[in-house]
N, C-alpha and C positions, 0 to 999 in steps of 0.2 A: 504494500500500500504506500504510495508515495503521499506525501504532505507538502501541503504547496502554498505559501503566502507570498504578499505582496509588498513591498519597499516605498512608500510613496514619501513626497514633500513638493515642495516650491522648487525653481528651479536654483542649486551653490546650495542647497541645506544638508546636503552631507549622504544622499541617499547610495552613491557607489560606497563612500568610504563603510558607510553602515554597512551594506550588502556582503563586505571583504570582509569585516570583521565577523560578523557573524557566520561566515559559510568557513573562516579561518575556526571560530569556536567549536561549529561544528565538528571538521574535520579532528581537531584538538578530541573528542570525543569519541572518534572513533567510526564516525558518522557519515554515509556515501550522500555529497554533496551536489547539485547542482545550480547554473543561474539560468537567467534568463531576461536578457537585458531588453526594452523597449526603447527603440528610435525612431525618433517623429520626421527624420531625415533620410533619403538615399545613403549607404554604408557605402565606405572606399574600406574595405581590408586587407586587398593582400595591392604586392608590391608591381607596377609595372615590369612587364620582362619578365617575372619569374614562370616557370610552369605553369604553377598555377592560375595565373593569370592568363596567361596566353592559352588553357584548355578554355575554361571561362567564358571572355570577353572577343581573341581573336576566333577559336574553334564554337562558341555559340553555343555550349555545352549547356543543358538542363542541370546538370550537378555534375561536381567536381568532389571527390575527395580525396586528402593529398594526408596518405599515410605514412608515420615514421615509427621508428620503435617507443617510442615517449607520446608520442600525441600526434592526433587525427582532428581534421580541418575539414568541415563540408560547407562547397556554395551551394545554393540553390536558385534558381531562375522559380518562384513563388508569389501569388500575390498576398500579402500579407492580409487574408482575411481569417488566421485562425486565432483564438485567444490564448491566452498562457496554457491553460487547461490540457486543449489541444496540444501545444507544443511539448509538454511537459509529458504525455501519452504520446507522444512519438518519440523525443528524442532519450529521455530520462525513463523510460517505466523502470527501471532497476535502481533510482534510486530511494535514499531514505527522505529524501527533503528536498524541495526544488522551491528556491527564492529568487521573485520576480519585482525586477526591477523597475517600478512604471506601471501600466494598463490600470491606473487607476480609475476608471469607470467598470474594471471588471469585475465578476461576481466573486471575487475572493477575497478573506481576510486580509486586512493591512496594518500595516504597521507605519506611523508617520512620523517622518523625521520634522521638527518641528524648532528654527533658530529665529530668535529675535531679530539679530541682525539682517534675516535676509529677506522677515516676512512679518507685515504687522499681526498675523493670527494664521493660523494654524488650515488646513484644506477642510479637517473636521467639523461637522455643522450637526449636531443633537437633533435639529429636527429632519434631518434629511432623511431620506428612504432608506439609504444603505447607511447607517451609522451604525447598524449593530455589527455590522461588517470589521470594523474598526477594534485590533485586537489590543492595540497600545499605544499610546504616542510619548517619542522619547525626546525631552526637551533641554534645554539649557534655562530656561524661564520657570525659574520656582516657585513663582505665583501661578503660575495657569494648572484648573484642574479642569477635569472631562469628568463624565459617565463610565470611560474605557478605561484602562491601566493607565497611569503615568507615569514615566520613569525620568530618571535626571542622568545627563551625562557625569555628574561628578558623585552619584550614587556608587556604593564598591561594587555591588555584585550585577550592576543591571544589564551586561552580557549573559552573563549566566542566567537570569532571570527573564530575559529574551526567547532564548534559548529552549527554555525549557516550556513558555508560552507555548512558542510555536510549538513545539511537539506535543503538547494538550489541544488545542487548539487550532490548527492549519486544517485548512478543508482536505479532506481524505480524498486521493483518487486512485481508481482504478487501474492498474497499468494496461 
């Protein structure tokens, strides 16, 4: 059964740095990790010139994947209309936790990264539809509380405490 949440905030509030540490916590535990990043942009990932590139781009290839002994790389020619769910039963059904960076309109638990400096209030809203959606939001603002968990970055154990949310809590899927 994989367990699947969601990474959300503002745009500079910390959601990659969060996503590293906790898939790093993970791992720390023992625990098959994956992500699953969301971009609102056309991706450039691999390198002019390389193989890869030139099966790809010159050869027109539907999918590329470019295998070594440490690590495997797939393009794919897709139009992005499936949601994390989806992706996470394709590419991950073997793992323990798959943390998803973004889709926040998806129907999945979240977790929000939440900085003063970058955002006068937080994406979360109590009376919205999906607020019960909302597993914890972790802040640097020690005044602000919610309905959900709130954790503080300068709390000791609140990876750990993260952590162990999500694995109560992350919407269970089927591989």
């Amino acid at each position: 059964m994989i367990k699947i949440v969601s990474i959300i905030g503002h745009k500079n509030a910390g959601k990659t740095t969060l996503v590293a540490a906790i898939a790093h916590e993970f791992k720390r535990q023992k625990r098959r990790v994956a992500t699953i990043k969301h971009a609102s942009h056309p991706l450039e990932v691999d390198k002019v010139g390389t193989d890869s590139w030139r099966h790809f781009h010159e050869g027109k290839a539907d999918g590329v994947i470019v295998a070594s002994p440490d690590l495997r790389v797939t393009f794919e020619r897709r139009t992005d209309e499936d949601g994390p769910e989806a992706l996470a039963r394709r590419y991950y059904g073997d793992m323990d936790v798959v943390l998803v960076e973004g889709f926040k309109t998806a129907a999945i638990p979240k977790i929000e990264v939440f900085r003063k400096e970058v955002a006068k209030a937080p994406l979360f809203n109590p009376q919205a539809d999906n607020a019960n959606d909302w597993l914890a939001i972790i802040t640097d603002d020690h005044r602000y509380s919610a309905p959900c968990r709130v954790l503080h970055f300068s709390d000791t154990m609140w990876l750990t405490v993260l952590t162990a949310l999500i694995m109560e809590q992350a919407k269970q899927l089927q591989p």
